[in-house]
C-alpha positions as CSV (number, residue, x, y, z in Angstrom):
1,X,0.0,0.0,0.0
2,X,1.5,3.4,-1.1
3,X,2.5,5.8,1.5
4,X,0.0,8.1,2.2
5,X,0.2,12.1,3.1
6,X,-2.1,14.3,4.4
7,X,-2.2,17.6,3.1
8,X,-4.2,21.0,4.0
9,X,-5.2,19.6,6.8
10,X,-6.4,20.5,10.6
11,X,-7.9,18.2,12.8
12,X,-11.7,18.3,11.8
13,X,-13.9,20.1,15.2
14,X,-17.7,18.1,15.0
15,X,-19.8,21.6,15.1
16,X,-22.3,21.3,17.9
17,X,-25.1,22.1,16.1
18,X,-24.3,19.5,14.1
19,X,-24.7,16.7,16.5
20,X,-27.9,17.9,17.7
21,X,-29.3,16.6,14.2
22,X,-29.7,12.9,13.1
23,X,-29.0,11.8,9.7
24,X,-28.5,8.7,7.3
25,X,-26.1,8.6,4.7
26,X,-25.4,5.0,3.8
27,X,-21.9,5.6,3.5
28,X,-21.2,1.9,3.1
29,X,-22.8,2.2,0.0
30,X,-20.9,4.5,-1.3
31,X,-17.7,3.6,-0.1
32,X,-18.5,-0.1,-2.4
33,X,-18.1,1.7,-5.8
34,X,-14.3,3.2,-5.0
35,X,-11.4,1.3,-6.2
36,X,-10.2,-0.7,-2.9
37,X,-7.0,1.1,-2.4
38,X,-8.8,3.9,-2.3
39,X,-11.9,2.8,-0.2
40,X,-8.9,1.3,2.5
41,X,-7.2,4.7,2.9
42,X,-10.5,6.6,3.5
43,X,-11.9,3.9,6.0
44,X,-8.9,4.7,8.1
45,X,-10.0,8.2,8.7
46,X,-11.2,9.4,11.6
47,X,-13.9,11.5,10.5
48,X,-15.0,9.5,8.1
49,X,-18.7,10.4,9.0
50,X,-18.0,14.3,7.7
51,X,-17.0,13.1,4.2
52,X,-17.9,15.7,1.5
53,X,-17.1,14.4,-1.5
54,X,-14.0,12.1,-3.2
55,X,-12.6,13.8,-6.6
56,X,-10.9,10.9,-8.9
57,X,-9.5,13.1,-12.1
58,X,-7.1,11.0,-14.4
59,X,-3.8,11.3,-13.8
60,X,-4.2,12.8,-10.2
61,X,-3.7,12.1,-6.7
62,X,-7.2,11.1,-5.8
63,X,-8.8,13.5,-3.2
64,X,-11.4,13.7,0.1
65,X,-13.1,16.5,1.0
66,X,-14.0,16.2,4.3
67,X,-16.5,19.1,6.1
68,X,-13.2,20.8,7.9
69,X,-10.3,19.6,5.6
70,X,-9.0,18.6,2.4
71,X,-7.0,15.6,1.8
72,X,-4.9,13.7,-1.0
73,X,-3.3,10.3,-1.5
74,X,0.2,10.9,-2.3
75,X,2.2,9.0,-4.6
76,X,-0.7,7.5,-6.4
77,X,-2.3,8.6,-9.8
78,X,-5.8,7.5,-10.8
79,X,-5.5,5.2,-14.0
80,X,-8.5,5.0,-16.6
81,X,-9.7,1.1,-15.2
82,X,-10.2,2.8,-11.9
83,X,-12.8,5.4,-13.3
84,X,-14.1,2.4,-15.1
85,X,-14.0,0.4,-11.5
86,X,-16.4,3.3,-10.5
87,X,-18.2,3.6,-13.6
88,X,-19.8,-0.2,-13.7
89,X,-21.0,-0.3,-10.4
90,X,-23.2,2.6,-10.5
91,X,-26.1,3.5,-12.8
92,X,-26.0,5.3,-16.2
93,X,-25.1,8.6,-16.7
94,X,-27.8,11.0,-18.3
95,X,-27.6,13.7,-20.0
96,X,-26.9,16.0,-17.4
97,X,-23.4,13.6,-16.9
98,X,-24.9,12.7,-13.4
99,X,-25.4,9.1,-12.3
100,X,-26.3,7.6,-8.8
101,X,-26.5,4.5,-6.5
102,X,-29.7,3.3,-6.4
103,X,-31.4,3.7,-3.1
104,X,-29.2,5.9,-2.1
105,X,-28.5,9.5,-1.9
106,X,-25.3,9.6,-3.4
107,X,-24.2,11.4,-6.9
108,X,-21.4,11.2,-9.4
109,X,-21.0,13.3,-11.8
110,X,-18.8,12.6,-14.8
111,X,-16.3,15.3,-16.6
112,X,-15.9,14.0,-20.6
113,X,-13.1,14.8,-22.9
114,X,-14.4,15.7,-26.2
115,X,-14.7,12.3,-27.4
116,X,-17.0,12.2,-24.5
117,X,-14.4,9.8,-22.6
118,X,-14.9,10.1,-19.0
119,X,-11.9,11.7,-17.6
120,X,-13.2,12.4,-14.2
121,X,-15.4,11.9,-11.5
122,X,-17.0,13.8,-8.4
123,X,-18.1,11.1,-6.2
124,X,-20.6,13.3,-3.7
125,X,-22.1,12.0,-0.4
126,X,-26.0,12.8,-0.2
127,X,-27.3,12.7,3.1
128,X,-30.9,12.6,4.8
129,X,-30.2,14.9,7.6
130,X,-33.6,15.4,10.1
131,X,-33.3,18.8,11.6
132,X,-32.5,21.1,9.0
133,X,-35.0,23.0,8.5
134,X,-36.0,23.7,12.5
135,X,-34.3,27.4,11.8
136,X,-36.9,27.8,9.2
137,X,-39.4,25.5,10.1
138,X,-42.2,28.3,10.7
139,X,-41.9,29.7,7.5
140,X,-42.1,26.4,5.9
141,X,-45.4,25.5,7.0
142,X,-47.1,28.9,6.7
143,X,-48.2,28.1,3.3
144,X,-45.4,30.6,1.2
145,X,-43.5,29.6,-1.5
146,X,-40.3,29.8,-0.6
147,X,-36.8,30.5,-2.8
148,X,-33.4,28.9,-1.4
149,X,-30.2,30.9,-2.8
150,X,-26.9,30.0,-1.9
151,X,-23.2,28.9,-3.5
152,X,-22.5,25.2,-3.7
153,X,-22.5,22.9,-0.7
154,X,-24.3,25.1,2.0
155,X,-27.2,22.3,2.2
156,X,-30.1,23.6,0.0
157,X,-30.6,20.3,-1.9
158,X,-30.4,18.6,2.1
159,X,-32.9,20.9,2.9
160,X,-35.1,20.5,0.3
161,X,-35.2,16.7,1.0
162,X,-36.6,17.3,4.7
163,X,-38.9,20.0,3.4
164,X,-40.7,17.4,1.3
165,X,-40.3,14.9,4.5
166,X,-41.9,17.5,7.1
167,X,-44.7,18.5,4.9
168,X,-45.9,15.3,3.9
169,X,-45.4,13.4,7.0
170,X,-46.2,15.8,9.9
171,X,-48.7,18.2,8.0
172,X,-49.9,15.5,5.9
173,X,-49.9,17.5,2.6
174,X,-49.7,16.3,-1.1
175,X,-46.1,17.0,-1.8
176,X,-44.7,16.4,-5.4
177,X,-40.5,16.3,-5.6
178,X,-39.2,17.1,-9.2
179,X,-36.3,15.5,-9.4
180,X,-34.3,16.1,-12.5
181,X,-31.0,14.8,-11.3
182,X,-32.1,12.5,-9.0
183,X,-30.6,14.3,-6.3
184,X,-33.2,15.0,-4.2
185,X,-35.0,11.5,-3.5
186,X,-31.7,9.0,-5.1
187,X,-31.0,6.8,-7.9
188,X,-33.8,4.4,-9.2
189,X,-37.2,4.1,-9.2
190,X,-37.9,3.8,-5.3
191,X,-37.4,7.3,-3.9
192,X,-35.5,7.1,-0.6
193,X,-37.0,7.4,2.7
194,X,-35.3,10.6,3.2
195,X,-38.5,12.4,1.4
196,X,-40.9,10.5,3.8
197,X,-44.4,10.2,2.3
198,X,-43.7,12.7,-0.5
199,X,-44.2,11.5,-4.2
200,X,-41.3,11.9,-6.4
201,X,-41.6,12.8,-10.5
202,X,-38.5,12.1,-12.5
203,X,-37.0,14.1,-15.4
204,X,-36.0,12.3,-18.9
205,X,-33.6,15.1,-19.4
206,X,-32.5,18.5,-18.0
207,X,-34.3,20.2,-20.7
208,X,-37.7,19.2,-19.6
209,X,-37.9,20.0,-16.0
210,X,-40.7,22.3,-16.9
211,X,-42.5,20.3,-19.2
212,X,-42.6,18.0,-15.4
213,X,-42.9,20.9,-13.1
214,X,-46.8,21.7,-15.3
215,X,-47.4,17.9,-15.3
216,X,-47.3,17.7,-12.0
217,X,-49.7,20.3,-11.5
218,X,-52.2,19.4,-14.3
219,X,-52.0,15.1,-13.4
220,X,-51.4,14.6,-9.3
221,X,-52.9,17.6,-7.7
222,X,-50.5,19.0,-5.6
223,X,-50.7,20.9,-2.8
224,X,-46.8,21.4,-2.6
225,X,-44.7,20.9,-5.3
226,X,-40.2,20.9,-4.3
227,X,-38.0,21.6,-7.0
228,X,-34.1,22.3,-7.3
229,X,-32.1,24.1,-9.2
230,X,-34.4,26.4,-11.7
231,X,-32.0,28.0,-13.5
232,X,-33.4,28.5,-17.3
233,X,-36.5,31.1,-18.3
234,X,-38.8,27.9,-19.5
235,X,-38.4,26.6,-15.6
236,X,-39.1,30.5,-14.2
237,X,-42.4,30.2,-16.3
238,X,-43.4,26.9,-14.9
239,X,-42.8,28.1,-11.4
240,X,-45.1,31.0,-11.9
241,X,-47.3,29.1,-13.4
242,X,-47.8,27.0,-10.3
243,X,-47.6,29.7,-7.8
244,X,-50.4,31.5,-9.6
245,X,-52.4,28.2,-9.4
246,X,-52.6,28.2,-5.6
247,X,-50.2,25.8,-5.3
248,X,-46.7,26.0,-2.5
249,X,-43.7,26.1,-4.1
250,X,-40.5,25.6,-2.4
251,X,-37.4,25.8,-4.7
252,X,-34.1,26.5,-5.5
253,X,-32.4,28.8,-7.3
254,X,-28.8,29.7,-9.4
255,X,-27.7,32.9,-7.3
256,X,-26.2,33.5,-3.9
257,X,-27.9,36.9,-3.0
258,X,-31.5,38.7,-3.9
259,X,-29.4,41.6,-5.9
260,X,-27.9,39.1,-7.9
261,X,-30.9,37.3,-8.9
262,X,-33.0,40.7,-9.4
263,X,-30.1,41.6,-12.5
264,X,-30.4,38.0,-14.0
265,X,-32.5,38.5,-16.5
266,X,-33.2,34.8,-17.1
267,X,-34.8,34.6,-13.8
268,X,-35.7,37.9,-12.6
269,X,-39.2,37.1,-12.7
270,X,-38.7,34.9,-9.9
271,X,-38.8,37.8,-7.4
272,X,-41.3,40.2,-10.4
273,X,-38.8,41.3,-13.0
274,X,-37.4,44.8,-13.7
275,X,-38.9,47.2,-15.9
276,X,-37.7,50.4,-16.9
277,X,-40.9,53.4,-16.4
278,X,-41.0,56.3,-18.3
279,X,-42.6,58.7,-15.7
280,X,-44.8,62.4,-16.5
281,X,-42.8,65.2,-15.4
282,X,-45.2,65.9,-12.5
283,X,-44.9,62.5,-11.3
284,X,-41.1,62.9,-11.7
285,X,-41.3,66.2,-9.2
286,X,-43.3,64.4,-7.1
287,X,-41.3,61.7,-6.2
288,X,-37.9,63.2,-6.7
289,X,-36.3,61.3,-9.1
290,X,-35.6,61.1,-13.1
291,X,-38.1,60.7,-15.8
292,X,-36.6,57.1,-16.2
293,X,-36.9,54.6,-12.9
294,X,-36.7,51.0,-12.8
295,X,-40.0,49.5,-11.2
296,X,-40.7,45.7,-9.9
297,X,-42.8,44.4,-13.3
298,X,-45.4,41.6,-11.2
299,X,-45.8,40.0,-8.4
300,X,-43.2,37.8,-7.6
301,X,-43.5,34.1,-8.2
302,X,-42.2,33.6,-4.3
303,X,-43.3,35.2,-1.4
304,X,-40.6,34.8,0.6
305,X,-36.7,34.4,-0.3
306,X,-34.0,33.2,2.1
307,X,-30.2,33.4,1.7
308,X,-28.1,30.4,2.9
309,X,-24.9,32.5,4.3
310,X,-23.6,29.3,5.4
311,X,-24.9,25.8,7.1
312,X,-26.1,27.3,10.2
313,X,-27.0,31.0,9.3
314,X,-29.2,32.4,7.1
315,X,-30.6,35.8,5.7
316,X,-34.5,36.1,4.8
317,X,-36.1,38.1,3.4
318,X,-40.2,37.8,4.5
319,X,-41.5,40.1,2.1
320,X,-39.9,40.0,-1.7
321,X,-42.5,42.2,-3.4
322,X,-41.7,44.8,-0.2
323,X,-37.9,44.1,-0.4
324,X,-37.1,44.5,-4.2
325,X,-39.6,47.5,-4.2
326,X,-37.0,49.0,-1.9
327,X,-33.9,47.7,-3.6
328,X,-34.8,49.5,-7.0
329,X,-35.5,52.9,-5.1
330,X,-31.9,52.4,-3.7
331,X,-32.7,51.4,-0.6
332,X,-30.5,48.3,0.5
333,X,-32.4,45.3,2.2
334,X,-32.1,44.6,5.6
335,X,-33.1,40.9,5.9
336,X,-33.7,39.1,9.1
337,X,-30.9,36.9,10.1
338,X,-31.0,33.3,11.5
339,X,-28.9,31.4,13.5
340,X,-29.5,27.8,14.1
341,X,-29.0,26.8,18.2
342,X,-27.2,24.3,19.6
343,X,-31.0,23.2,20.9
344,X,-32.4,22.9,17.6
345,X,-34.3,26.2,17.2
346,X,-32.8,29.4,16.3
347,X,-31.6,32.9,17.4
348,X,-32.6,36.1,15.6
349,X,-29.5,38.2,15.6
350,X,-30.7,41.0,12.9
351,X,-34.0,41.7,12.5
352,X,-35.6,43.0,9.5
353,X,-36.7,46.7,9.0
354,X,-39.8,45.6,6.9
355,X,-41.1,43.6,9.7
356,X,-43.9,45.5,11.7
357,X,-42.7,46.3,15.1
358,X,-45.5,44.2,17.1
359,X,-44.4,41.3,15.2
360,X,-40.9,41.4,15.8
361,X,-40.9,42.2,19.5
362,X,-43.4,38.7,19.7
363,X,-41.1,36.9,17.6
364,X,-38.9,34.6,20.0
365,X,-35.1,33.5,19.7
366,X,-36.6,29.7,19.4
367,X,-38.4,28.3,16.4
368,X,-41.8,29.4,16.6
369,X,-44.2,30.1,13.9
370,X,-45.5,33.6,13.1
371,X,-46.9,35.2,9.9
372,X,-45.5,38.5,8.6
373,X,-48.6,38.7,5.9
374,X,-50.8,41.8,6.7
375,X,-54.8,40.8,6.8
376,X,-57.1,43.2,5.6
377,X,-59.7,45.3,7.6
378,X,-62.6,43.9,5.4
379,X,-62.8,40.5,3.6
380,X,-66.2,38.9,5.1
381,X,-69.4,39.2,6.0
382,X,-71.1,36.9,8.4
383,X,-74.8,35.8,6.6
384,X,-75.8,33.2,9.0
385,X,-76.1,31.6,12.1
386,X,-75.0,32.4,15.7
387,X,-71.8,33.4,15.8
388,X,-70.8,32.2,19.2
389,X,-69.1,28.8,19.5
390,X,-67.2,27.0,22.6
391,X,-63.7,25.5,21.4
392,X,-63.0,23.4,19.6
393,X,-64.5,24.3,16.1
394,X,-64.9,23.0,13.0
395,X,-64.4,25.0,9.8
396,X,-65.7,24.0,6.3
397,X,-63.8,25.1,3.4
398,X,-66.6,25.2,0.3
399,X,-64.6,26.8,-2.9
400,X,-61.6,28.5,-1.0
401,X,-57.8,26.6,-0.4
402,X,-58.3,24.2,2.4
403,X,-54.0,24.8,3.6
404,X,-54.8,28.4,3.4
405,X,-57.5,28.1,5.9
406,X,-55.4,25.5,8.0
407,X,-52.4,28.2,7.9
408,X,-54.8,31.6,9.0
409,X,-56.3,28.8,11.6
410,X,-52.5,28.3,13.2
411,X,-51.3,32.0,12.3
412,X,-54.2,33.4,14.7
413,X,-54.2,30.8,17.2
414,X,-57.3,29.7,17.2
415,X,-58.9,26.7,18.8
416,X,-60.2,25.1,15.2
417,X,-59.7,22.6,12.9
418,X,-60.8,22.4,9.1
419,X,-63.4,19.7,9.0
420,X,-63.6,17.6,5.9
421,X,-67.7,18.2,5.0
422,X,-70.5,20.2,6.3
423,X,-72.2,17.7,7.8
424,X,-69.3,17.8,10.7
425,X,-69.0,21.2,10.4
426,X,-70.4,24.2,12.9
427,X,-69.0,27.0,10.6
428,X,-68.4,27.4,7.3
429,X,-66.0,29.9,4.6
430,X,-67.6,30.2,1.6
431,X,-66.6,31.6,-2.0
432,X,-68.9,34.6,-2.9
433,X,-69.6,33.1,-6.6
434,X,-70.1,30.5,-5.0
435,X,-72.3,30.9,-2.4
436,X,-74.5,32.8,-4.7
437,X,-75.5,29.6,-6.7
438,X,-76.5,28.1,-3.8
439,X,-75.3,24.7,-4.0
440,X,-76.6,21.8,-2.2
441,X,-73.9,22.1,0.8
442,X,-74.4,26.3,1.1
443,X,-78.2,25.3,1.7
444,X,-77.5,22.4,4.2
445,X,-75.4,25.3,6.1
446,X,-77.9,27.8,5.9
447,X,-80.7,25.0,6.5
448,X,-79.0,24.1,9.7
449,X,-78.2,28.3,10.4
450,X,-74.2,27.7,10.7
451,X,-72.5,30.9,10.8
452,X,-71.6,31.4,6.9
453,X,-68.6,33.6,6.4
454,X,-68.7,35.1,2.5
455,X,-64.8,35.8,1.3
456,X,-65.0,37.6,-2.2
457,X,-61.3,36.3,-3.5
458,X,-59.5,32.7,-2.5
459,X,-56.9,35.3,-0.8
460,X,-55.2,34.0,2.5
461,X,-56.0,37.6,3.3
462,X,-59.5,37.5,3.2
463,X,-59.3,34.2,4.7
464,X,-57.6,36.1,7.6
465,X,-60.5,38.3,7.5
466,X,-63.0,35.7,7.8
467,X,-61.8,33.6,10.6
468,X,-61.7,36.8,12.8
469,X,-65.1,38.1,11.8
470,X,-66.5,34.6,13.1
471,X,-64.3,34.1,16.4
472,X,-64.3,38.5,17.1
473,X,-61.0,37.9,17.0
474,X,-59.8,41.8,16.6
475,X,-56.9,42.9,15.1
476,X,-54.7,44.4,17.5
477,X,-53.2,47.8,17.9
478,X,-54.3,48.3,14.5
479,X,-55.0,52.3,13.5
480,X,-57.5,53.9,11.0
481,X,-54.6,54.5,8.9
482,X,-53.5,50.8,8.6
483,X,-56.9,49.4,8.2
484,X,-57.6,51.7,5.6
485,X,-53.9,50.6,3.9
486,X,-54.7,46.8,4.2
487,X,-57.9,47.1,2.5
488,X,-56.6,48.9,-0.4
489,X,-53.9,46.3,-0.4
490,X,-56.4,43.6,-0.6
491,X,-58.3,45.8,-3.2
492,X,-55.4,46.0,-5.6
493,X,-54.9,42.3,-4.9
494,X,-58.5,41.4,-6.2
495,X,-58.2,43.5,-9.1
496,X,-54.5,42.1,-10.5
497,X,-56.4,38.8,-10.3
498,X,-59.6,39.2,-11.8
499,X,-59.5,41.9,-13.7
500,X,-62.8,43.6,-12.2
501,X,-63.4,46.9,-10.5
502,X,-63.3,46.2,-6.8
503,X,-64.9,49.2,-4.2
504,X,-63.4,49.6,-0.6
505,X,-65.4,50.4,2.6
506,X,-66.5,54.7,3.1
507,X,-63.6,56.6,4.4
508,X,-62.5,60.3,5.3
509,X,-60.8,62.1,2.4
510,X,-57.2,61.5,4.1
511,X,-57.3,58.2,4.5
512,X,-59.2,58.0,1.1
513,X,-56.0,60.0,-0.4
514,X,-54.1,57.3,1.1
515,X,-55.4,54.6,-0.9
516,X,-55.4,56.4,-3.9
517,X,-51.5,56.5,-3.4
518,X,-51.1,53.2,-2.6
519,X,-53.1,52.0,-5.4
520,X,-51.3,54.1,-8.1
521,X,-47.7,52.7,-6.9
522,X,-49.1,49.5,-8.7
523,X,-50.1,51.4,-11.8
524,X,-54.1,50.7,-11.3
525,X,-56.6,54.0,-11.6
526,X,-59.0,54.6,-8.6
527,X,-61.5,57.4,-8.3
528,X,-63.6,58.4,-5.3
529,X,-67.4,57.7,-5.6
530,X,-70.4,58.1,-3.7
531,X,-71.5,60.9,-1.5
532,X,-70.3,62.0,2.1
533,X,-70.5,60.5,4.3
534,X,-70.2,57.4,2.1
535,X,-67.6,57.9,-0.3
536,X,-65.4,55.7,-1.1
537,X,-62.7,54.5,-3.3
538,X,-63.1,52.4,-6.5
539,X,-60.3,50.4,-8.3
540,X,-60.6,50.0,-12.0
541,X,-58.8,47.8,-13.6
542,X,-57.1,50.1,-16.0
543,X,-53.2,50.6,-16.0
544,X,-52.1,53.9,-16.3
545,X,-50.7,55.7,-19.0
546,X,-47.2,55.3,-17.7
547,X,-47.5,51.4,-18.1
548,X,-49.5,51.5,-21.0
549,X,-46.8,53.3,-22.9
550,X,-44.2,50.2,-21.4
């Protein structure tokens, strides 16, 4: 056996944080594909469980990259039968040049000459590691599509996997993994246990991770779909695609900050796009700035975006439309900073600016969950029934998102559940379309005179809404002002969806000049109708001439 040298080396210090998390990696398995010299010489080292990765390049020293060091087999070069060793005890290589162990987590990805000779291999550990996503774990379940950035190797594939675990298995949702690489749920046709209970879709070829990402949607009816690695426009499409059918979508990204991603302009639209506005000269005065601004284009395709600065520490940022909005007036985000305990919760050490103060002064240095969504002033009306329940209730969902209601159920605390038909119900949420036709379970609700709650949109704001006009659940510490801001917000909302005017509740002329400012930051016309002291503010659904002439 050659002599073998360590180089770049310290002794490797088992993080903390790290222990406190269990995880399966079926190194064994791994370790059976590498050429037996080389297998020998990494079974003797003592932090074998912290293997990264093991790079075999012809005509090399093979190498281990361990999580604290970097090491190298001296005095031996890897020959082309030892790639092949490799090569014929794993499966086939797509198109992508990645190939796995089946059942297992494990990937190896081939570098070609250009005879398309395999010249080199990454041989990379996957592991299932439980306890991941505890720092983020609120944020997770409250319903938000969610966008993981971050370079190479800081865990967002790991992640993913106990995303789709957690969300299947403990909130029993219908969770769909794309997995074009095979990366997320392992090599063959049996996904690996790391994903728990959630389905996994494969991908013929890079190139068609969208065409999958819509099938998904259209075939299994999802109620979460997980997806790594969106990196081309076609994939940026699908995503929005999804989000705008109601559906969570927890992803990854090419990019390592929200600044970066904003100036690709292959995925831009991820977070709403850039678009350069050509504003009036009076507009120009008022707001102090040139004729020509950049402006967020749409929505973005996911509400909330999170930074992975490293393993345990992370930046997010709660609101993207809010943040980027900021970020194009020169404004630099502040994002709320996360850092994973050694008890397996977290530690806010910066707090975000766009947060509202209440919120952050609740939120706790442990993992709790808390929603950072405003809910409107009006949503609901209440067209039936007694209102006063004892605990616990049962909510029926009849036309509106079932995991919306479940989230604004957990966000305000209430002692509720969703229940699965009228019949075992002793409150109900109702679509206004829908409730208007009166189907046969809106009259068994009003036959048995359950307190009916109308919502006019399938929002999670006006879900919000509804929930608190049935339980008198006030919204606290709330001023005029604010109401009067949410419901404009909701307003603007209900237009940018369906296109139709949409009239807010009678207000004073300030607070109506308010809204009118609000409204015409998203480039929608209002006017004030209706006679004191019942005027009010319309929304049309007619851009102005500044987008118009975009």
């Amino acid at each position: 056996m050659p002599e073998r040298t360590k180089t770049l080396t310290n002794p490797p210090a088992p993080t903390s944080a790290t222990a406190q998390q269990s995880f399966t990696d079926d190194l064994n398995a791994m370790l059976e594909v590498l050429p037996p010299a080389i297998r020998q010489w990494l079974e003797e080292q003592p932090d074998l469980n912290q293997l990264l990765e093991v790079v075999l390049d012809l005509g090399r020293m093979p190498e281990a990259r361990f999580m604290q060091r970097t090491i190298r087999l001296d005095s031996v070069q890897v020959e082309e039968y030892d790639l092949q060793y490799v090569a014929d005890r794993i499966g086939q290589f797509g198109k992508d040049n990645r190939a796995g162990i089946p059942r297992t987590l494990h990937r190896i990805s081939a570098m070609r000459n250009r005879q398309g000779k395999v010249i080199g291999l990454t041989c990379r550990v996957g592991r299932a590691i439980y306890g991941t996503i505890d720092v983020i774990h609120d944020i997770i379940a409250s319903g938000k599509s969610v966008l993981m950035l971050g370079k190479p190797g800081v865990g967002k594939t790991t992640r993913l996997r106990e995303v789709a675990r957690v969300l299947a298995d403990e909130y029993d949702k219908r969770v769909i993994v794309v997995d074009t690489s095979n990366e997320i749920a392992g090599d063959g046709d049996i996904p690996h246990p790391g994903i728990g209970f959630a389905r996994r879709m494969q991908v013929p070829e890079p190139s068609l991770q969208h065409a999958v990402m819509i099938e998904a949607v259209e075939n299994h009816m999802p109620e979460v779909i997980i997806i790594d690695e969106i990196g081309t426009e076609l994939e940026a499409y699908a995503a929005r695609t999804i989000a705008e059918r109601g559906v969570q979508l927890i992803g990854t990204a090419h990019g390592t900050t929200l600044e970066n991603l904003l100036m690709n302009p292959t995925l831009s639209d991820l977070v709403g796009g850039i678009q350069t506005v050509t504003l009036s000269d009076e507009e120009a005065r008022r707001r102090g700035t040139q004729k020509t601004v950049l402006e967020r284009k749409a929505p973005p395709t996911f509400d909330v975006l999170i930074e992975i600065l490293d393993y345990h520490r992370l930046a997010i940022h709660h609101d993207v439309a809010q943040t980027v909005d900021r970020m194009l007036r020169g404004n630099p985000p502040r994002p709320e900073i996360r850092v994973q305990t050694d008890g397996g919760g977290f530690e806010v050490v910066q707090r975000s600016d766009l947060l509202p103060r209440a919120t952050q002064n609740e939120l706790p240095l442990h993992d709790h969950e808390v929603d950072y969504a405003p809910a409107p002033a009006r949503a609901t009306a209440v067209v039936s029934g007694d209102t006063k329940r004892g605990t616990p209730s049962r909510v029926f969902p009849y036309g509106v998102s079932r995991s919306r209601l479940e989230k604004a159920l957990r966000d305000l605390h209430l002692p509720a559940y969703v229940a699965r038909d009228v019949s075992d119900a002793d409150a109900v949420v109702v679509l206004h379309s829908t409730f208007q036709r009166r189907p046969p379970k809106v009259r068994e609700a009003l036959q048995r005179n359950l307190p009916i709650a109308v919502v006019r949109s399938n929002t999670y704001a006006q879900l919000v809404s509804a929930l608190r006009d049935l339980f008198h659940k006030p919204q606290n510490g709330e001023t005029a002002e604010e109401r009067a801001l949410r419901e404009a917000e909701e307003g603007v909302e209900h237009v940018l969806a369906t296109a139709e005017p949409y009239e807010l509740s009678p207000q004073n002329s300030y607070l109506r000049r308010l809204q009118h400012q609000l409204i015409e930051k998203y480039r929608l016309l209002s006017e004030s109708v209706g006679e004191e002291p019942n005027r009010r503010v319309r929304i049309l659904p007619i851009y102005t001439d500044t987008q118009r002439e975009d």
